[in-house]
VEXFI-348643 format. One record per residue (C-alpha): residue number from 0; residue in one letter; x, y, z; chain. Coordinates in pm, 1 decimal, decimal comma. Example, Ala and Ser with C-alpha at 12.3 -4.5 7.8 and 13.67 -1.06 7.14 Angstrom:
SITE  seq  type  px  py  pz  mol
SITE  0  A  1230,0  -450,0  780,0  A $
SITE  1  S  1367,0  -106,0  714,0  A $
END
This chain:
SITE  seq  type  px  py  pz  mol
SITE  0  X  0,0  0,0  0,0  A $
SITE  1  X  175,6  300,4  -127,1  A $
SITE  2  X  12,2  706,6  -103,7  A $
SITE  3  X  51,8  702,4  -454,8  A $
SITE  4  X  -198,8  998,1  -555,1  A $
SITE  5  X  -126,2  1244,1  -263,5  A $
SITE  6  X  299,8  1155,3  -292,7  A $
SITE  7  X  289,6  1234,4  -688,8  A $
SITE  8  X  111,2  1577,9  -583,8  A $
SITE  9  X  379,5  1665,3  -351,9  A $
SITE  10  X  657,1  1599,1  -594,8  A $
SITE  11  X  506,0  1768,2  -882,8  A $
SITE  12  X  459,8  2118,3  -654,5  A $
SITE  13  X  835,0  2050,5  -483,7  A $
SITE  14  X  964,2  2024,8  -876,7  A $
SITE  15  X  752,2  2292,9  -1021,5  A $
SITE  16  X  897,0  2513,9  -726,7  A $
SITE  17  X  1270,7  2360,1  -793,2  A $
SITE  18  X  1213,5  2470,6  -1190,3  A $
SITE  19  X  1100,0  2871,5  -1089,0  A $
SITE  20  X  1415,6  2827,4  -876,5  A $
SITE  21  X  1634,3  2753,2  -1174,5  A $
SITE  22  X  1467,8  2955,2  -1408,0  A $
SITE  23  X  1542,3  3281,7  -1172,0  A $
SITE  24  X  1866,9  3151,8  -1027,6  A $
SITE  25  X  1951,4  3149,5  -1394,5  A $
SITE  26  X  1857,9  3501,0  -1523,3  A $
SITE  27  X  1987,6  3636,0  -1213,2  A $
SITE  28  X  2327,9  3475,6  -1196,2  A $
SITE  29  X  2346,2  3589,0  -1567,8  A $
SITE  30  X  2301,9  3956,1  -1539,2  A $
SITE  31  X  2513,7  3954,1  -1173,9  A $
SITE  32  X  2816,3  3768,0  -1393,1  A $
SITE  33  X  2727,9  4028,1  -1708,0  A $
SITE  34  X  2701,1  4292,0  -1439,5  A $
SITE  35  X  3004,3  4248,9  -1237,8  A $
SITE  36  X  3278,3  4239,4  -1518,7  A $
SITE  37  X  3142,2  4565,2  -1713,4  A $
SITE  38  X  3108,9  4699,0  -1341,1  A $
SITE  39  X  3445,0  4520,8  -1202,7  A $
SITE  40  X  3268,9  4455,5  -897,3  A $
SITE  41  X  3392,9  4107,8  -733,5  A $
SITE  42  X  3131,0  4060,9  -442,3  A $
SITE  43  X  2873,7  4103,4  -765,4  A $
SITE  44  X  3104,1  3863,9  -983,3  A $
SITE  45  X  3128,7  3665,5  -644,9  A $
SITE  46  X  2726,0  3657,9  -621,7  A $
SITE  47  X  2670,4  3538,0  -971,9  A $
SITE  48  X  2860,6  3259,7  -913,4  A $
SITE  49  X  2611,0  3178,8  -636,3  A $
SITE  50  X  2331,8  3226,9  -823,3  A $
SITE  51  X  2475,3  2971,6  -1090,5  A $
SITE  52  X  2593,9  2703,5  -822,7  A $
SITE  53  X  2161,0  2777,4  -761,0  A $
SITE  54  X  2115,0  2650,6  -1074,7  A $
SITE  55  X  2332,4  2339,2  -1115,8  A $
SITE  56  X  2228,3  2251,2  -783,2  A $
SITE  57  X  1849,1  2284,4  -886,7  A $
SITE  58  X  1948,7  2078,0  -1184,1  A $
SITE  59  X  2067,6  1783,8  -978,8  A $
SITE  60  X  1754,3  1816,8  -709,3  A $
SITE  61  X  1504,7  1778,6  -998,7  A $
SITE  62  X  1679,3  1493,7  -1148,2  A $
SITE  63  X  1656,4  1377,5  -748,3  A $
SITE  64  X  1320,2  1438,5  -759,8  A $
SITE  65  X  1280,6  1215,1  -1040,3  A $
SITE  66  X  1410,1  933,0  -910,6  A $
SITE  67  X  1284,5  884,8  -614,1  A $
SITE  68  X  977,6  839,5  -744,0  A $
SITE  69  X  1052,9  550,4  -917,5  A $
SITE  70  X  879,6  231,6  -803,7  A $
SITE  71  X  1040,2  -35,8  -540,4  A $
SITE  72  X  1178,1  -319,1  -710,1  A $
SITE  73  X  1419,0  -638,2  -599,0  A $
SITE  74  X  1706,7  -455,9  -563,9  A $
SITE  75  X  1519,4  -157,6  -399,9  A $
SITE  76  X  1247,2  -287,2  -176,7  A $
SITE  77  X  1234,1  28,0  -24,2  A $
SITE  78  X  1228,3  231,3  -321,6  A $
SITE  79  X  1440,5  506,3  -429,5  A $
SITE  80  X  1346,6  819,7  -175,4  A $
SITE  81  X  1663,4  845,7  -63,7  A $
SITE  82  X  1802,4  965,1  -405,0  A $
SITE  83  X  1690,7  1308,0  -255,5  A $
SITE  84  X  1926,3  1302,4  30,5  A $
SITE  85  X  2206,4  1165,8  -194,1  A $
SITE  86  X  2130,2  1490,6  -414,0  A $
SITE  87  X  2161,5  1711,1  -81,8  A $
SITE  88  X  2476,4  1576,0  24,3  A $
SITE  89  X  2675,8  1591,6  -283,5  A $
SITE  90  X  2458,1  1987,0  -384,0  A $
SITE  91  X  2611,8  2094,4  -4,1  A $
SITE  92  X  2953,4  1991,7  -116,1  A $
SITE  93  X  2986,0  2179,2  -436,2  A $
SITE  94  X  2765,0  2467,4  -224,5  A $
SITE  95  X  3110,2  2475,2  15,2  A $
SITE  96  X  3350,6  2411,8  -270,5  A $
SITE  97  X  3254,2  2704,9  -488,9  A $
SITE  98  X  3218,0  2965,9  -152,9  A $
SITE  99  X  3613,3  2831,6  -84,6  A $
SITE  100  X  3710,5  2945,3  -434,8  A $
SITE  101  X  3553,3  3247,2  -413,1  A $
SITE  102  X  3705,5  3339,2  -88,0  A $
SITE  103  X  4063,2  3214,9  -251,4  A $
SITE  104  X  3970,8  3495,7  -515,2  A $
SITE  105  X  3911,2  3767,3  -309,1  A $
SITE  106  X  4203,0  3726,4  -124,1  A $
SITE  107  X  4461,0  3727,8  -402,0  A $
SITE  108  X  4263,0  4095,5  -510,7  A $
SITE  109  X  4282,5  4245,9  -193,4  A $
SITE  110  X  4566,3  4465,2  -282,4  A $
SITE  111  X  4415,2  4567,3  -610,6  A $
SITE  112  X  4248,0  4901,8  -662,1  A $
SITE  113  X  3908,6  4842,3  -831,5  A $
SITE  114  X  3686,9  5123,9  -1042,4  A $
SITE  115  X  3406,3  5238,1  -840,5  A $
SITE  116  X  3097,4  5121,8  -967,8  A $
SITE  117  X  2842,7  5272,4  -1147,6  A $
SITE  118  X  2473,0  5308,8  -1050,0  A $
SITE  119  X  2283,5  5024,4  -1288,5  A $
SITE  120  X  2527,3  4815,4  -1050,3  A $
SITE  121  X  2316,3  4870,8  -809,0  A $
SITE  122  X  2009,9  4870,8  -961,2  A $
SITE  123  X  2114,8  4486,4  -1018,5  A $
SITE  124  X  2201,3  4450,9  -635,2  A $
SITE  125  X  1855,1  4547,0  -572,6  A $
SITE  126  X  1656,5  4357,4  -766,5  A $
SITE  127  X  1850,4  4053,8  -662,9  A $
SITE  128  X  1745,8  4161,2  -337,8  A $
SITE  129  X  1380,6  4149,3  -398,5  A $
SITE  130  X  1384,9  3840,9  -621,4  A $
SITE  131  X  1581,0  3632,1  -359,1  A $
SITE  132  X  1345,7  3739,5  -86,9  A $
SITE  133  X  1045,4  3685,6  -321,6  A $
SITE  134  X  1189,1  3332,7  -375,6  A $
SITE  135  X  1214,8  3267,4  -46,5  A $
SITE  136  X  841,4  3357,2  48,3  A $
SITE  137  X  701,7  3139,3  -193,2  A $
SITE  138  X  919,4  2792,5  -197,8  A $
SITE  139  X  806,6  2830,5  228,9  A $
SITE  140  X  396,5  2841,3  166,0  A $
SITE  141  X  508,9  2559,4  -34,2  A $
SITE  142  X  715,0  2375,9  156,4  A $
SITE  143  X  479,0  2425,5  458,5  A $
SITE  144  X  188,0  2277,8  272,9  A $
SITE  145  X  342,0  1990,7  129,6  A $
SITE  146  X  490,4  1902,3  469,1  A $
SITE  147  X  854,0  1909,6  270,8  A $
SITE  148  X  1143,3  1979,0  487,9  A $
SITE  149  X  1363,0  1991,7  216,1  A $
SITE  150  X  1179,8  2290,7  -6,4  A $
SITE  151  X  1124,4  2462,7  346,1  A $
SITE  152  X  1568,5  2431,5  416,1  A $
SITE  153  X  1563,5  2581,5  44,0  A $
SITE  154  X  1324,4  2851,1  99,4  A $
SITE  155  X  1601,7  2930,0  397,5  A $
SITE  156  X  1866,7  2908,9  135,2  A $
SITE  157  X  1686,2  3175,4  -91,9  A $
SITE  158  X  1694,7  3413,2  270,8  A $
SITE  159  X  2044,4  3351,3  286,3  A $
SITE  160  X  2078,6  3487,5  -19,1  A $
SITE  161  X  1871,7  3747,0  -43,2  A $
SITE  162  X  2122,2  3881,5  300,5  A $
SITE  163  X  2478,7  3828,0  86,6  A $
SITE  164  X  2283,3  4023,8  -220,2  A $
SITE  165  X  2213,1  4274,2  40,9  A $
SITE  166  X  2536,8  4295,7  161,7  A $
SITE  167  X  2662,1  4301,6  -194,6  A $
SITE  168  X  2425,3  4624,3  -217,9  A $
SITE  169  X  2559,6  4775,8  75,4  A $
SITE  170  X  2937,2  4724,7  -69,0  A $
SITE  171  X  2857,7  4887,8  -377,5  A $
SITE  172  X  2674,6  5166,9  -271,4  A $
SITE  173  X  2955,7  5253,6  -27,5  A $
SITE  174  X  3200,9  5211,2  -350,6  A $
SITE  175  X  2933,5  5474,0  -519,7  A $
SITE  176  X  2906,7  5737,4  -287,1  A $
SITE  177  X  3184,9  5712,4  -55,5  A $
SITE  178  X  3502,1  5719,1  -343,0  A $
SITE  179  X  3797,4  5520,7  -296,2  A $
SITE  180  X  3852,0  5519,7  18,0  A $
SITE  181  X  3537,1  5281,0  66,1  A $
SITE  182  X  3694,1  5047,9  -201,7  A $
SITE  183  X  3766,9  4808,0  23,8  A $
SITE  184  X  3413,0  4769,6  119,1  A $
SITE  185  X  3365,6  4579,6  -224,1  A $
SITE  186  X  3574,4  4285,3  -139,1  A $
SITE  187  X  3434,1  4286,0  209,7  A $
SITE  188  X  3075,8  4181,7  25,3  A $
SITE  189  X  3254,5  3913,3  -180,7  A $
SITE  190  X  3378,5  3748,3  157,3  A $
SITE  191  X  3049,6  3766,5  327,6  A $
SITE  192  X  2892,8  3613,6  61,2  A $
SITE  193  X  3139,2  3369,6  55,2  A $
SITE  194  X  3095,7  3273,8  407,4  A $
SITE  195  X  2705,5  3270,5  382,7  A $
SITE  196  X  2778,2  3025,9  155,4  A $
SITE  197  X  2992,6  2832,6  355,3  A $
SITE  198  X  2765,9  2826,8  592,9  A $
SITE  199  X  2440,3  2757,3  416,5  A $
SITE  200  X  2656,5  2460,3  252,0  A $
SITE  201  X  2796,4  2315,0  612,6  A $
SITE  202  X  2435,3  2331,8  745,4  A $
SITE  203  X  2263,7  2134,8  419,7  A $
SITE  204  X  2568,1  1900,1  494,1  A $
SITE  205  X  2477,0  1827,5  832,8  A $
SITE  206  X  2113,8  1777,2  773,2  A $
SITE  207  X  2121,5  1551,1  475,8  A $
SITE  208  X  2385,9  1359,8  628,5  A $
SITE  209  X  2130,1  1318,4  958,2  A $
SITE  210  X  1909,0  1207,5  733,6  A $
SITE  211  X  2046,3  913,1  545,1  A $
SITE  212  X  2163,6  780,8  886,1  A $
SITE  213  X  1819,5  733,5  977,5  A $
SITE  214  X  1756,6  1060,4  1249,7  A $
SITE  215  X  1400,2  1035,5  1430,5  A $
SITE  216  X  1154,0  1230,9  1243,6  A $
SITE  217  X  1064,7  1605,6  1457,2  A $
SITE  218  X  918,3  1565,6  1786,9  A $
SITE  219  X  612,1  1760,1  1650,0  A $
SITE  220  X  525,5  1505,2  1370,5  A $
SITE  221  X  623,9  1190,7  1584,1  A $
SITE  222  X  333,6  1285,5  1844,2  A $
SITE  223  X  86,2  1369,7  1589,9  A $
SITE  224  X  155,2  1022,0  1431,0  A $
SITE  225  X  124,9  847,9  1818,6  A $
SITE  226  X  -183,6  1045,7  1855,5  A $
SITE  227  X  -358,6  951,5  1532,4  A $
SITE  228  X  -322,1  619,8  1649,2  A $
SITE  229  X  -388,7  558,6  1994,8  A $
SITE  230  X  -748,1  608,7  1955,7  A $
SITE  231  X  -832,7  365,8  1724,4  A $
SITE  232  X  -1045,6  49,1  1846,4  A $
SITE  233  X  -804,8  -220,7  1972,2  A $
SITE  234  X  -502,1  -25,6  2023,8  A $
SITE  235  X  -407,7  6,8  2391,6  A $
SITE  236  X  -126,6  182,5  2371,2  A $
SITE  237  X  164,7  264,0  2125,0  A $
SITE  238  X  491,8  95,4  2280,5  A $
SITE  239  X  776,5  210,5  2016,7  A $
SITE  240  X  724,6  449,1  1686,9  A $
SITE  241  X  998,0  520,0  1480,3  A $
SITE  242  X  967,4  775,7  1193,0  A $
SITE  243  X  1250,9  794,0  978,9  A $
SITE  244  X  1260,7  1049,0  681,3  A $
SITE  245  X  1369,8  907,3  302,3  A $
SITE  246  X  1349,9  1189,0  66,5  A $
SITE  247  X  1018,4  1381,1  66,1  A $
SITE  248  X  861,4  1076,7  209,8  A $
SITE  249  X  809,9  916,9  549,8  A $
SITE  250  X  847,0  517,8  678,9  A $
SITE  251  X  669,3  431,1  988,4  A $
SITE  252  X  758,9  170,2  1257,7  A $
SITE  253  X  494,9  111,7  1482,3  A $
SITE  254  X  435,2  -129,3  1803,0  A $
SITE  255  X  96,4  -154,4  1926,8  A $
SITE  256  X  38,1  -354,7  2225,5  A $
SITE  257  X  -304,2  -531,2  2199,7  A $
SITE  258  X  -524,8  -759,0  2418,9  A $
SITE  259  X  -316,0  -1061,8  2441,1  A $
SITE  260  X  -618,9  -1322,7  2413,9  A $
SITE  261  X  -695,9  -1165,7  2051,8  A $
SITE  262  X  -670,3  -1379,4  1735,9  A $
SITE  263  X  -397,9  -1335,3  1526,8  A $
SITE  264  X  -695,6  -1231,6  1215,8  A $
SITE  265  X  -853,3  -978,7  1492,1  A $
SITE  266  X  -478,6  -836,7  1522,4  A $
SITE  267  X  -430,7  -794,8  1172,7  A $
SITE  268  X  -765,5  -656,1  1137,0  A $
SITE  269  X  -651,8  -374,5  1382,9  A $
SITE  270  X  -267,9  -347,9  1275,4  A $
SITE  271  X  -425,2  -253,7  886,9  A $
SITE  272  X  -718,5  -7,7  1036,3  A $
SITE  273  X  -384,4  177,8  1195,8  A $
SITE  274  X  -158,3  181,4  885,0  A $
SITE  275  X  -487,2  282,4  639,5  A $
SITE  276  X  -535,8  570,7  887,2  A $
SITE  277  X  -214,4  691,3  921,6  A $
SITE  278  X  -154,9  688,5  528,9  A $
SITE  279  X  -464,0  880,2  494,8  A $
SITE  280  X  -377,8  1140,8  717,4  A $
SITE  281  X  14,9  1187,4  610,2  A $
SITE  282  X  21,1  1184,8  256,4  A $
SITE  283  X  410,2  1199,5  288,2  A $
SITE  284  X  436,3  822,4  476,6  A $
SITE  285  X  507,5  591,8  244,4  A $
SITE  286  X  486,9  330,5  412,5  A $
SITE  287  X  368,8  165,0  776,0  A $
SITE  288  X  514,9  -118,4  921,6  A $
SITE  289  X  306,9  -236,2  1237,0  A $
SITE  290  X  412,6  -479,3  1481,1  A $
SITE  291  X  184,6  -619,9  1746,4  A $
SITE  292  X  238,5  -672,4  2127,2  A $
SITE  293  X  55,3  -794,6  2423,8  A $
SITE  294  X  -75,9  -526,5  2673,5  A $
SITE  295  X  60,2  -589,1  3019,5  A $
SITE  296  X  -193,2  -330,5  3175,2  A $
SITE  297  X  -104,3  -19,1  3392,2  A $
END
């Protein structure tokens, strides 16, 4: 029994949101890269390459996305969810990679004297600004309505960014108005977009690594899940549930202790009324594996 229906919805809005990603990351990484060699601005030039990393990154999520939706099969019993996480892992590396090679180029310039900047330079900032933040606002009513983690950590990626493009605006407008003797405030941007980076990359790293070692799902979501199933007839109590995350998707263990004089069919009877249930109400579980116990009493 698989949430096939309600699991193909959430992909499809998680990749439509991935492709409006790419699609602006694109464009925007563009005109920054366009921008910040007719401008000779390095924390622009430095931002671009951000903005691209968005897009090869958004490249390899969607191809994620794609297959972990393939069906289970011998080799995969479990099926293929956790191509998402593999995605994450290897997107937080490059993430870290590029922000170090940024930061390597910034410091060989820092004794150069770059040409102040002029003002459609910062009409790029700007709108980077807004797009970033716009970004950001819609991949989270996404994210929060699917019940994906993953677009809601990428919505928080798109606020990162949006504060390094700020930054970048506040280094060029210093640059602008302030002469050379604020041209140091150009390279300054570059390395705190750099370090964003780093930082945005580290955290992805951490949490997609937590992931494919099998963390307990949010304390939030595992009483909910208790909670849905307490209640229903036959189930005394819930002894052990474990909710581990795969992807965009959910697999349930649950123990339910049960009145020990109960046929095995009556059991089974209750174990499936549990697993329907909680598939109903979580469109992201996947799947529900229920074990039955004997209820000692208080």
């Amino acid at each position: 029994m698989h949430n096939t229906n309600h699991s193909a919805a959430i992909y499809r809005q998680v990749q439509r949101a991935n492709w409006i990603g790419l699609l602006f990351n694109f464009g925007l990484g563009l005109a920054k890269l366009i921008g910040g060699v007719l401008a000779s601005s390095f924390a622009l030039i430095a931002d671009s390459v951000n903005s691209l990393g968005d897009t090869i990154t958004s490249v390899i999520v969607l191809y994620s996305l794609k297959v972990a939706q393939f069906p289970a099969d011998d080799e995969h019993p479990y099926g293929h969810s956790r191509a998402e996480g593999i995605a994450a892992l290897t997107v937080s590396l490059i993430i870290i990679f590029s922000a170090l090679a940024v930061t390597w180029e910034t410091l060989t310039r820092l004794q150069g004297q770059p040409e102040l900047p002029p003002a459609w330079a910062l009409w790029i900032a700007g709108i980077n600004v807004l797009i970033k933040e716009g970004l950001y606002r819609y991949k989270i009513k996404v994210g929060r309505r699917t019940g994906s983690l993953a677009t809601i950590a990428n919505a928080w990626d798109h606020r990162s960014d949006a504060l390094s493009a700020l930054a970048v605006l506040t280094g060029l407008a210093m640059m602008r108005y302030g002469g050379q003797n604020l041209a140091w405030a150009d390279k300054a941007a570059a390395m705190i977009v750099a370090l964003a980076i780093v930082w945005a990359g580290v955290k992805l790293f951490r949490q997609s690594a937590s992931e494919l070692l099998d963390v307990q799902a949010d304390e939030e979501m595992v009483c909910s899940i208790r909670s849905t199933a307490e209640p229903i007839a036959g189930v005394q109590a819930v002894e052990k549930l474990w909710v581990r995350k795969s992807g965009l998707e959910y697999f349930i263990d649950i123990h339910l202790q049960v009145e020990p004089t109960m046929t095995v069919q009556e059991g089974h009877h209750i174990g499936h009324l549990v697993k329907q249930r909680l598939m109903a109400e979580y469109p992201s579980i996947r799947d529900v594996l229920v074990h039955l116990e004997p209820y000692a009493g208080q």
